[in-house]
Biopython code that builds the backbone (N, CA, C, O; Angstrom):
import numpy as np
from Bio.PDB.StructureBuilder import StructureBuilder

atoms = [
    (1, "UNK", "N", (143.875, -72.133, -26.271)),
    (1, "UNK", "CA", (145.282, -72.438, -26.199)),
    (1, "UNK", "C", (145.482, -73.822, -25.603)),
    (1, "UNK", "O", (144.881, -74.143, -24.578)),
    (2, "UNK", "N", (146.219, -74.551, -26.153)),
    (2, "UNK", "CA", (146.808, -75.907, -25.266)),
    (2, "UNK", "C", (148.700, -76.644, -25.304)),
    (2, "UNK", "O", (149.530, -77.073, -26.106)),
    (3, "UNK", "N", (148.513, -76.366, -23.787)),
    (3, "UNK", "CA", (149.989, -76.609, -23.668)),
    (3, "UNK", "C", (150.525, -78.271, -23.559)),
    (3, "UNK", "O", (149.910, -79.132, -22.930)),
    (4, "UNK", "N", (151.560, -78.457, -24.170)),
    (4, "UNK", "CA", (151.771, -79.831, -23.617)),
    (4, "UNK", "C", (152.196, -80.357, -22.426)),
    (4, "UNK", "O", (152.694, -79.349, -21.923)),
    (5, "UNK", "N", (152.366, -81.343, -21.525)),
    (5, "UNK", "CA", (153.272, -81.119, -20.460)),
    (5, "UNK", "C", (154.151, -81.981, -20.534)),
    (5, "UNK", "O", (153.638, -83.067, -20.800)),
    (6, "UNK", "N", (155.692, -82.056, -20.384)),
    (6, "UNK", "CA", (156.108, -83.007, -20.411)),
    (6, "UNK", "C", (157.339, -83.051, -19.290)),
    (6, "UNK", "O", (157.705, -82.183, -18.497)),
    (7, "UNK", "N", (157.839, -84.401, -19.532)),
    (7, "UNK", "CA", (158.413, -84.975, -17.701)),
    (7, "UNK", "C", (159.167, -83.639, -16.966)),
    (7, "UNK", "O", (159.114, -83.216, -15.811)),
    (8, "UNK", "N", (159.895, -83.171, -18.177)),
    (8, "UNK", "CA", (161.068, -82.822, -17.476)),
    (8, "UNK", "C", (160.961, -81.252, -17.749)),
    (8, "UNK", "O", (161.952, -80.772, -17.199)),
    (9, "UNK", "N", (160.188, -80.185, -18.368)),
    (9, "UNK", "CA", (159.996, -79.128, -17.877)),
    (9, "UNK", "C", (158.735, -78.527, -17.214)),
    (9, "UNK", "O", (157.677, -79.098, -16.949)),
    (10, "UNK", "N", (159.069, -77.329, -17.024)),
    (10, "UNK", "CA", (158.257, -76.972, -16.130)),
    (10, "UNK", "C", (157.362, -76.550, -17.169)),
    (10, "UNK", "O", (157.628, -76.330, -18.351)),
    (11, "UNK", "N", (156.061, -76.452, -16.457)),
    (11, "UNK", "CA", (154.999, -75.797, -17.116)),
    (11, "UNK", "C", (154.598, -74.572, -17.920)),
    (11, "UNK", "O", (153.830, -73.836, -17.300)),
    (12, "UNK", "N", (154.790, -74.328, -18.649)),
    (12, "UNK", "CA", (154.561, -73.367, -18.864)),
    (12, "UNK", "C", (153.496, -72.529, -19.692)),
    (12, "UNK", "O", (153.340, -72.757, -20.892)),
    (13, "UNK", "N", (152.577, -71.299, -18.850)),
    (13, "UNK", "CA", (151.537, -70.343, -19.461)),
    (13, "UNK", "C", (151.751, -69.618, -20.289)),
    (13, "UNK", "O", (152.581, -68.743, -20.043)),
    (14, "UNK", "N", (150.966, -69.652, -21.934)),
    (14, "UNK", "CA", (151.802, -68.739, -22.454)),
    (14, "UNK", "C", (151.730, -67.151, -22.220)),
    (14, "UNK", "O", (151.226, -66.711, -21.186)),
    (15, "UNK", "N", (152.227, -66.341, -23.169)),
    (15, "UNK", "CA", (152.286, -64.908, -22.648)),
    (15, "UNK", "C", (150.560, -64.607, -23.192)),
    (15, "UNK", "O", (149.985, -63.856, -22.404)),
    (16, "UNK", "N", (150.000, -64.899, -23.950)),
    (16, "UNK", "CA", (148.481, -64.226, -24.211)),
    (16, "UNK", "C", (147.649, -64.815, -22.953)),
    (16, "UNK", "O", (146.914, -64.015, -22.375)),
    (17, "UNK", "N", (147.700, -66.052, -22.514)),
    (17, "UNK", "CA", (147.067, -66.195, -21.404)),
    (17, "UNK", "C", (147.477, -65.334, -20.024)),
    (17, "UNK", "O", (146.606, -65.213, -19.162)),
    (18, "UNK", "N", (148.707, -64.776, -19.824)),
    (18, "UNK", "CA", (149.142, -64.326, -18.881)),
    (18, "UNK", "C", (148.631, -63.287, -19.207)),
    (18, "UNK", "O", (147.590, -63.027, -18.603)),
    (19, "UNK", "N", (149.136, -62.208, -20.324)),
    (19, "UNK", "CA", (148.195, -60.681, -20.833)),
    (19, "UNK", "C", (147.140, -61.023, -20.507)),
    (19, "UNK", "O", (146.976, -61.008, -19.287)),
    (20, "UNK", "N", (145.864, -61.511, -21.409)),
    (20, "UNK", "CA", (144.728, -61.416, -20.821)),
    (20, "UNK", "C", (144.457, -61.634, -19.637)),
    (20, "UNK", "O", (143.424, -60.987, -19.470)),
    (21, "UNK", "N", (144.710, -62.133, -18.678)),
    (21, "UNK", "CA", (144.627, -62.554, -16.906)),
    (21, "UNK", "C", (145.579, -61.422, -16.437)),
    (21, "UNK", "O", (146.247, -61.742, -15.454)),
    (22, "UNK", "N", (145.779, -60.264, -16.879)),
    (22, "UNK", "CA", (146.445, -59.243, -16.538)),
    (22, "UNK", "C", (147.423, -59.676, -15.374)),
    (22, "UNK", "O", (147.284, -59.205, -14.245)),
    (23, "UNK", "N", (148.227, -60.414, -15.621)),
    (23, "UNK", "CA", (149.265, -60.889, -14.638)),
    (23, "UNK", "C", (150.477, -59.922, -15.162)),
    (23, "UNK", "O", (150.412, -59.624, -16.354)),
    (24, "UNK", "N", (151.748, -59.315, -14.290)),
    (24, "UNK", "CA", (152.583, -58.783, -14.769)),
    (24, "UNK", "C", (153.935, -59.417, -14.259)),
    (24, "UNK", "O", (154.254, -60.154, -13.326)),
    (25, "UNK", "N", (154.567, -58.806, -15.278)),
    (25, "UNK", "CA", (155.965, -59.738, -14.664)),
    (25, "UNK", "C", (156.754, -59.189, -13.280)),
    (25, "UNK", "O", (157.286, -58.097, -13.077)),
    (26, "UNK", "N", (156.628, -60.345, -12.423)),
    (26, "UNK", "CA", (157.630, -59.881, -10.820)),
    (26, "UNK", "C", (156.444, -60.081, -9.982)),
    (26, "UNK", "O", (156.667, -60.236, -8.782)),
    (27, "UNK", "N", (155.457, -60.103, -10.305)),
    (27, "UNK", "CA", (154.051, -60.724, -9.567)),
    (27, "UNK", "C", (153.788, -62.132, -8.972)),
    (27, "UNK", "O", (153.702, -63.217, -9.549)),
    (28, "UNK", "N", (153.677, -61.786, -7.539)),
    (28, "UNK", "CA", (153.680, -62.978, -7.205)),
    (28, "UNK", "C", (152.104, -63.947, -7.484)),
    (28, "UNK", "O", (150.993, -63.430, -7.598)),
    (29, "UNK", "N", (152.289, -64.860, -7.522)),
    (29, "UNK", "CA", (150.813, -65.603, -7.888)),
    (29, "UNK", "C", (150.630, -66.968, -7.171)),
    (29, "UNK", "O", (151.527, -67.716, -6.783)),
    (30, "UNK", "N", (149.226, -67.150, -7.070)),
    (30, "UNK", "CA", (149.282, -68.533, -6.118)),
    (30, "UNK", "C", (148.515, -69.806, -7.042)),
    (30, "UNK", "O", (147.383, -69.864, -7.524)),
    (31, "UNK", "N", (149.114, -70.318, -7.050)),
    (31, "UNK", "CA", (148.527, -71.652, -7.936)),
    (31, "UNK", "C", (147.730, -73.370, -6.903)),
    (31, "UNK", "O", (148.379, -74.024, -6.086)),
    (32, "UNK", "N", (146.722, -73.569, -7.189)),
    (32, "UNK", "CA", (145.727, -74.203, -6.005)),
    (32, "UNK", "C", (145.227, -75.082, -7.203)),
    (32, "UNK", "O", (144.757, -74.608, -8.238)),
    (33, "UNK", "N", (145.404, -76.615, -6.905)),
    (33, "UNK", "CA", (145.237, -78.042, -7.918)),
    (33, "UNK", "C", (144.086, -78.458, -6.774)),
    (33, "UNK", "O", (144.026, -78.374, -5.547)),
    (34, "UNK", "N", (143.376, -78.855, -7.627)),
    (34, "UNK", "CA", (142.063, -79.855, -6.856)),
    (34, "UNK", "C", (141.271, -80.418, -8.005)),
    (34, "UNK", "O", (140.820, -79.698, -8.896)),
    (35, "UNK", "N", (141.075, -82.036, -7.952)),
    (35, "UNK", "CA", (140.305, -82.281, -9.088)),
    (35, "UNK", "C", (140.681, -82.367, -10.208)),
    (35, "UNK", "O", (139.782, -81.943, -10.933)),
    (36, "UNK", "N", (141.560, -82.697, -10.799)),
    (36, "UNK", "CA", (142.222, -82.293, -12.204)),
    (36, "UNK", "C", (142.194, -80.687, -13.012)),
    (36, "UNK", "O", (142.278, -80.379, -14.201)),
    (37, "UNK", "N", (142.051, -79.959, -11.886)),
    (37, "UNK", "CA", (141.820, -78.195, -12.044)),
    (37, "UNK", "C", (143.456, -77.659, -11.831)),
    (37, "UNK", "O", (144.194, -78.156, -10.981)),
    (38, "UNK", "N", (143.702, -77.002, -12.385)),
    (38, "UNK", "CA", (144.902, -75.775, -11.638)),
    (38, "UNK", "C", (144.227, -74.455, -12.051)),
    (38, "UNK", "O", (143.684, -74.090, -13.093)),
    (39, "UNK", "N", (144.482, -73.802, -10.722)),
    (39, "UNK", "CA", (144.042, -73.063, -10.407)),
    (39, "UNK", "C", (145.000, -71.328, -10.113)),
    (39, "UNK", "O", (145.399, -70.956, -9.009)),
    (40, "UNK", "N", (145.148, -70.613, -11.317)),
    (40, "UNK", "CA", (145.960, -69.269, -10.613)),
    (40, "UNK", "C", (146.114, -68.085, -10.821)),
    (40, "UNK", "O", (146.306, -67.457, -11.862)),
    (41, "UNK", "N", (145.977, -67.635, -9.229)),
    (41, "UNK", "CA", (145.445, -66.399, -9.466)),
    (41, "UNK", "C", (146.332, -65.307, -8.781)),
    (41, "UNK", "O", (147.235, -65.824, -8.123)),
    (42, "UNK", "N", (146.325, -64.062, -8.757)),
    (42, "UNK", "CA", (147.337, -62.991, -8.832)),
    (42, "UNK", "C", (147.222, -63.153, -7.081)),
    (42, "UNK", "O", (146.165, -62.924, -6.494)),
    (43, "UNK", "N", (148.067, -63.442, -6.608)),
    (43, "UNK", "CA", (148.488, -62.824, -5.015)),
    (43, "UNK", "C", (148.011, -61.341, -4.490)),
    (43, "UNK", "O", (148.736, -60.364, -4.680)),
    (44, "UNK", "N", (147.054, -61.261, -3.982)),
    (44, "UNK", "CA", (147.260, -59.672, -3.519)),
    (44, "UNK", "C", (147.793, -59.426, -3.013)),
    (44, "UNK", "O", (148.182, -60.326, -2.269)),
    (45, "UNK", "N", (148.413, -58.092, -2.787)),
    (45, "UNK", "CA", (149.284, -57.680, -1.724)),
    (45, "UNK", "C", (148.686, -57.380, -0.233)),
    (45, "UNK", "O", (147.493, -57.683, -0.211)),
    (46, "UNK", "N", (149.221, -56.804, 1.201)),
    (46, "UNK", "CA", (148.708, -56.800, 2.126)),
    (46, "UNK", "C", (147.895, -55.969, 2.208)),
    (46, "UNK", "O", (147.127, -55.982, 3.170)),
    (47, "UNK", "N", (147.788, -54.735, 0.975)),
    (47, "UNK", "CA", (146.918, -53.819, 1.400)),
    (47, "UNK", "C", (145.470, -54.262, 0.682)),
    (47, "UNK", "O", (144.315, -53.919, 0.934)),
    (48, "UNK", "N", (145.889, -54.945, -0.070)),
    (48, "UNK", "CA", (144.924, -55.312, -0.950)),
    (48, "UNK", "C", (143.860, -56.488, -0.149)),
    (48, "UNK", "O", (142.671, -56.623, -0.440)),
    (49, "UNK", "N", (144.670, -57.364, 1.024)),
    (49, "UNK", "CA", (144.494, -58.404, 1.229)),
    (49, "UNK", "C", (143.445, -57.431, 2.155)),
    (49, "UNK", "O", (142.231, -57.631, 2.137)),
    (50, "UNK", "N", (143.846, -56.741, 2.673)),
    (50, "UNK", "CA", (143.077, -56.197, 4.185)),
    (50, "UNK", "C", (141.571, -55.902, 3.302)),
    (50, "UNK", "O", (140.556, -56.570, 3.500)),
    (51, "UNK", "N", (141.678, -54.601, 2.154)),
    (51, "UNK", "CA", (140.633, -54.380, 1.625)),
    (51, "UNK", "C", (139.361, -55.533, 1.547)),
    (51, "UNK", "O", (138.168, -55.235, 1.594)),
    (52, "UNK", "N", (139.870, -56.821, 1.426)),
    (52, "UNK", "CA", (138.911, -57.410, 0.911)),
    (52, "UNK", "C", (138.423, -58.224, 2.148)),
    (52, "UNK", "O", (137.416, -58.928, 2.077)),
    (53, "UNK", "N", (139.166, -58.109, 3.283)),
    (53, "UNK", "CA", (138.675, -58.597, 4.661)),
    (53, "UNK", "C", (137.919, -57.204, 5.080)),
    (53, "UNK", "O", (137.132, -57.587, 5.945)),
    (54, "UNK", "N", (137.756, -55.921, 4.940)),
    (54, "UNK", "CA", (137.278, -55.271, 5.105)),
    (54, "UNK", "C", (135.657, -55.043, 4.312)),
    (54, "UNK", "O", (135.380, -55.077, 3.113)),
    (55, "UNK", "N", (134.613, -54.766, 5.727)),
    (55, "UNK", "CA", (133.190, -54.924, 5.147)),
    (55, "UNK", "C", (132.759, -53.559, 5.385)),
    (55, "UNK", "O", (132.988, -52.926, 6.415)),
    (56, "UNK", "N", (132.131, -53.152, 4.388)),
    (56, "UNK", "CA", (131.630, -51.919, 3.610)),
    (56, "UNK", "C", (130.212, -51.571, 4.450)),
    (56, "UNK", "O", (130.166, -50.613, 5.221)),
    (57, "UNK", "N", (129.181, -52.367, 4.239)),
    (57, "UNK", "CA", (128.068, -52.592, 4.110)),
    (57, "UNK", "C", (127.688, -51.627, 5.701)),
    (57, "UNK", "O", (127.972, -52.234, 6.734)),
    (58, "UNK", "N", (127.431, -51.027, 5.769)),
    (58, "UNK", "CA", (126.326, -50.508, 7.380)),
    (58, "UNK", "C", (126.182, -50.983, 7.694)),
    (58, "UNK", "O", (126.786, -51.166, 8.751)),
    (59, "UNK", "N", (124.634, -52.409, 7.050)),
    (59, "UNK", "CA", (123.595, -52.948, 7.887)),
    (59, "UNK", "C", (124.878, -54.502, 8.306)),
    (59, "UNK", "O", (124.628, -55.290, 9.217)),
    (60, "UNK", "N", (125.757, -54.580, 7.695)),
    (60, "UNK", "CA", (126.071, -55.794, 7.998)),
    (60, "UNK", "C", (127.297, -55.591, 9.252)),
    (60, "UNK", "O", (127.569, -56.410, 10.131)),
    (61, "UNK", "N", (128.003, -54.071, 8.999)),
    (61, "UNK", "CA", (128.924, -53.571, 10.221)),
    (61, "UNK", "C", (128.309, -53.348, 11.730)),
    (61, "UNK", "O", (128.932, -53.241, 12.786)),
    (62, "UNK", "N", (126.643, -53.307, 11.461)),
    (62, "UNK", "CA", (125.874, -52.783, 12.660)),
    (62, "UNK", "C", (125.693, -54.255, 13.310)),
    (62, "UNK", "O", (126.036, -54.476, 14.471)),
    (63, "UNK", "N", (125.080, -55.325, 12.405)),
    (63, "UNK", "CA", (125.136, -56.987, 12.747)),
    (63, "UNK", "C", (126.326, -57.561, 13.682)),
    (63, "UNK", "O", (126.398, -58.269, 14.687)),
    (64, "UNK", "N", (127.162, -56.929, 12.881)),
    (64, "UNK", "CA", (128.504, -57.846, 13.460)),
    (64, "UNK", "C", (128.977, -57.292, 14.897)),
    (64, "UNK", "O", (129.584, -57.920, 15.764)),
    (65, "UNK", "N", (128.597, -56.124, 14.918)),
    (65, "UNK", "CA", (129.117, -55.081, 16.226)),
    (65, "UNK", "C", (128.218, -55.695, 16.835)),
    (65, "UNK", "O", (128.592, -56.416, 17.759)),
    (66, "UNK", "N", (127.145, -55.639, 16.610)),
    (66, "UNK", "CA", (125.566, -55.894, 17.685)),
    (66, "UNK", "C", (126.239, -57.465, 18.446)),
    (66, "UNK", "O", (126.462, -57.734, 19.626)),
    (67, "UNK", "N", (126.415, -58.265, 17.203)),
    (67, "UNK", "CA", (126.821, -59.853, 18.162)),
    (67, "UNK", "C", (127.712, -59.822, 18.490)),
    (67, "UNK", "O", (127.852, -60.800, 19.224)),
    (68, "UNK", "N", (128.951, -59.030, 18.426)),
    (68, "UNK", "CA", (130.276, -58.682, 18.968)),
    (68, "UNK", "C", (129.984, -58.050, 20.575)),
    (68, "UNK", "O", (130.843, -58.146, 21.451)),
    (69, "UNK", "N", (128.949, -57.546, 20.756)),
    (69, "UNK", "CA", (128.809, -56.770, 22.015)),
    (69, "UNK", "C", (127.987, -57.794, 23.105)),
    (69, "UNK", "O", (128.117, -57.960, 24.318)),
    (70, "UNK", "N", (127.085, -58.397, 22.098)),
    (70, "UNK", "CA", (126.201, -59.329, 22.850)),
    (70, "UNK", "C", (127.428, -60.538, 23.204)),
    (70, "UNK", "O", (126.965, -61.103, 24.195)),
    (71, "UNK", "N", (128.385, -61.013, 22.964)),
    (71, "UNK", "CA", (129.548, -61.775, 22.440)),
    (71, "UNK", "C", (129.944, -61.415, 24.175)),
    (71, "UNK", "O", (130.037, -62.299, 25.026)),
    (72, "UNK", "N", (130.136, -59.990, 24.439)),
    (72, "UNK", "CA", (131.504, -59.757, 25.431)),
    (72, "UNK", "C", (130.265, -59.914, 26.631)),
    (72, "UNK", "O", (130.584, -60.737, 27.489)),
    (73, "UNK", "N", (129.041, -59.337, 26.828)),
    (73, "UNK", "CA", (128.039, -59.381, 27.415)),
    (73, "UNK", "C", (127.565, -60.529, 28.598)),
    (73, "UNK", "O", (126.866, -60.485, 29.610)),
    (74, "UNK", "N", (128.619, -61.933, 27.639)),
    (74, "UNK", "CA", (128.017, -63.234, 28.049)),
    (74, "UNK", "C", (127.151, -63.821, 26.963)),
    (74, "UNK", "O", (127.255, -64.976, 26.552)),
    (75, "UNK", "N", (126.235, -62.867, 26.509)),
    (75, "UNK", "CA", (124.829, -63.370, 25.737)),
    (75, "UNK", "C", (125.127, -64.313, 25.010)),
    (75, "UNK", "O", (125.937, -63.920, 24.171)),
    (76, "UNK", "N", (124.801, -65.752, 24.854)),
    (76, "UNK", "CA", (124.873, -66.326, 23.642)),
    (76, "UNK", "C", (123.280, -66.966, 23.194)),
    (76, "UNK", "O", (122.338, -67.080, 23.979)),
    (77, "UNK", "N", (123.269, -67.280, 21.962)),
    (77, "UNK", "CA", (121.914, -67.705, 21.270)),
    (77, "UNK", "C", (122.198, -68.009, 19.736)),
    (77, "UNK", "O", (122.933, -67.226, 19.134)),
    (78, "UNK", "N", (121.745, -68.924, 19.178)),
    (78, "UNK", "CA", (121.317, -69.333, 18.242)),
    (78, "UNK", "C", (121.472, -68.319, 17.239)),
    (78, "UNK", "O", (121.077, -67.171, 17.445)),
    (79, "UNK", "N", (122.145, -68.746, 15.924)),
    (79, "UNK", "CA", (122.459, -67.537, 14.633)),
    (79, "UNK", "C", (121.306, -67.531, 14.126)),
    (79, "UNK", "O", (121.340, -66.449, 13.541)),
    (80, "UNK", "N", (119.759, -68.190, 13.815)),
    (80, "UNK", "CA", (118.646, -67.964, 13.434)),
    (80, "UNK", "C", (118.263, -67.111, 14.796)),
    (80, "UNK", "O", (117.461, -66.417, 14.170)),
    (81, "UNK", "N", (118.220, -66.871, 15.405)),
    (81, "UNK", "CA", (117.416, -66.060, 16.660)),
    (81, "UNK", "C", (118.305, -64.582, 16.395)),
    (81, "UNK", "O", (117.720, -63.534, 16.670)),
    (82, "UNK", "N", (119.071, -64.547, 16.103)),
    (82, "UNK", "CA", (120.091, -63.014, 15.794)),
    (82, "UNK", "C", (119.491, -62.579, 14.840)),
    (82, "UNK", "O", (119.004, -61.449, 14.812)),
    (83, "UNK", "N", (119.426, -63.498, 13.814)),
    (83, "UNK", "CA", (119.341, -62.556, 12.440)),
    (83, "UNK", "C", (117.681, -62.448, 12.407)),
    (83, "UNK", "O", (117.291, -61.466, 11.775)),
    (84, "UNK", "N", (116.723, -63.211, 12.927)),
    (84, "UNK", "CA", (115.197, -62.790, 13.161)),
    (84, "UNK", "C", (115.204, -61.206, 14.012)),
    (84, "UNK", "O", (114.627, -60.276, 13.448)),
    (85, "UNK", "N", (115.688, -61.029, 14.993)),
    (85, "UNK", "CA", (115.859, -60.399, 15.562)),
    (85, "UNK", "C", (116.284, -58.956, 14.885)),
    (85, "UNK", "O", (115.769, -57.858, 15.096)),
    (86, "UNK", "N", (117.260, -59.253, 14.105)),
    (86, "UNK", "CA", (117.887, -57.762, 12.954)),
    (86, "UNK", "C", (116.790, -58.293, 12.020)),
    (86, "UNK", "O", (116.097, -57.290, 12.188)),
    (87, "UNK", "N", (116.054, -59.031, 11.176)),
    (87, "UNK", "CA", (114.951, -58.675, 10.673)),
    (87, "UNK", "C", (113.580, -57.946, 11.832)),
    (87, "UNK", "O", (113.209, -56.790, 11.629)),
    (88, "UNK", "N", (113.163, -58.506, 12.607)),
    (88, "UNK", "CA", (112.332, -57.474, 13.128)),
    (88, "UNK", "C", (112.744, -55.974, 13.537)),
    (88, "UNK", "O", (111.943, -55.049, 13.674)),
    (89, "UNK", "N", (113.918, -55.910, 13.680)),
    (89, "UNK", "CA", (114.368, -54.376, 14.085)),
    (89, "UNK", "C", (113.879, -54.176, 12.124)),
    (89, "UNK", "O", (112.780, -53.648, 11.958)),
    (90, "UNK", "N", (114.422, -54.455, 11.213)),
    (90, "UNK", "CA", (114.338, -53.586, 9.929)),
    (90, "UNK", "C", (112.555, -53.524, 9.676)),
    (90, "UNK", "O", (112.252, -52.586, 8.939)),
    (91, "UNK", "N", (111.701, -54.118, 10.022)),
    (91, "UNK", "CA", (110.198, -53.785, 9.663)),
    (91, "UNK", "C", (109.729, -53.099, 10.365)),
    (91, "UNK", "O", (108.565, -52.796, 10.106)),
    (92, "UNK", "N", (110.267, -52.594, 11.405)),
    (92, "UNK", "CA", (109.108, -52.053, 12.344)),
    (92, "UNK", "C", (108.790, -50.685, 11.904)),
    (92, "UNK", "O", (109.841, -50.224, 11.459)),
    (93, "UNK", "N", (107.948, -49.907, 11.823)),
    (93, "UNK", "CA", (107.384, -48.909, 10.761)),
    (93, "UNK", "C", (107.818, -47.813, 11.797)),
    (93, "UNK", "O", (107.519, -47.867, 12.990)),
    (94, "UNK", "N", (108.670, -46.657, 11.124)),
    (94, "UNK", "CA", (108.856, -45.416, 11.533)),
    (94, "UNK", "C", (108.472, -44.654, 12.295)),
    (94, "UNK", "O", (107.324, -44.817, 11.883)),
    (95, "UNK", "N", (108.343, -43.915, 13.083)),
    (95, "UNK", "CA", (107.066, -42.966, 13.869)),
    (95, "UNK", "C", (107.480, -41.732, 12.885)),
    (95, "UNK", "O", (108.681, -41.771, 12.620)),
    (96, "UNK", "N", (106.818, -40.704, 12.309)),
    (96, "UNK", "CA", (107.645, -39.574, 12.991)),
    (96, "UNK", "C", (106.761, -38.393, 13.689)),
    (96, "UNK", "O", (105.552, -38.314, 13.911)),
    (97, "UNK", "N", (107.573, -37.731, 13.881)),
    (97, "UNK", "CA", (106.976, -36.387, 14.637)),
    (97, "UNK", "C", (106.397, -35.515, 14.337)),
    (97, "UNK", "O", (106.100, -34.656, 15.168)),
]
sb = StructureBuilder()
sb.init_structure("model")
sb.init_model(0)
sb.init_chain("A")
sb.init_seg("    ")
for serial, (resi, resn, name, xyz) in enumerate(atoms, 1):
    if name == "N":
        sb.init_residue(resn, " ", resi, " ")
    sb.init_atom(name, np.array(xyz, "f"), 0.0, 1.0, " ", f" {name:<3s}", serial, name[0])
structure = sb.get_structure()
């Protein structure tokens, strides 16, 4: 597809680019220029926004707590010395009983 632009209206996407980019109408959207790029993409909403600030992962919720605690502790050190550190905790071989 190619749009023209000219002085005095506004831009406009047509409707197959908007369908396919599943945009709907009353949706807010954020548009971000850098480089001769425009850039836009669907606004999430707040619940949506939280979801994606929200981390899933165990080993990476156990990381972040671990330096969060070492954090209030006083402890500080080097982000290569943390994450050696959560690699040697993951090799060390099992015992069991």
């Amino acid at each position: 597809m190619t749009v023209t632009v000219k002085n005095r209206t506004p831009l406009v996407v047509p409707t197959a680019a908007r369908r396919k980019a599943g945009f709907k109408s009353g949706q807010e959207l954020e548009v971000k220029a850098s480089g001769g790029v425009i850039t836009i993409v669907r606004k999430p909403s707040p619940d949506e926004a939280q979801d994606e600030r929200e981390v899933r992962d165990p080993k990476i919720q156990a990381a972040i707590r671990d330096g969060y605690e070492e954090f209030l502790a006083g402890k500080t050190r080097p982000i290569e010395e943390f994450f050696a550190a959560r690699a040697r905790k993951r090799t060390r071989p099992r015992l069991s009983a």
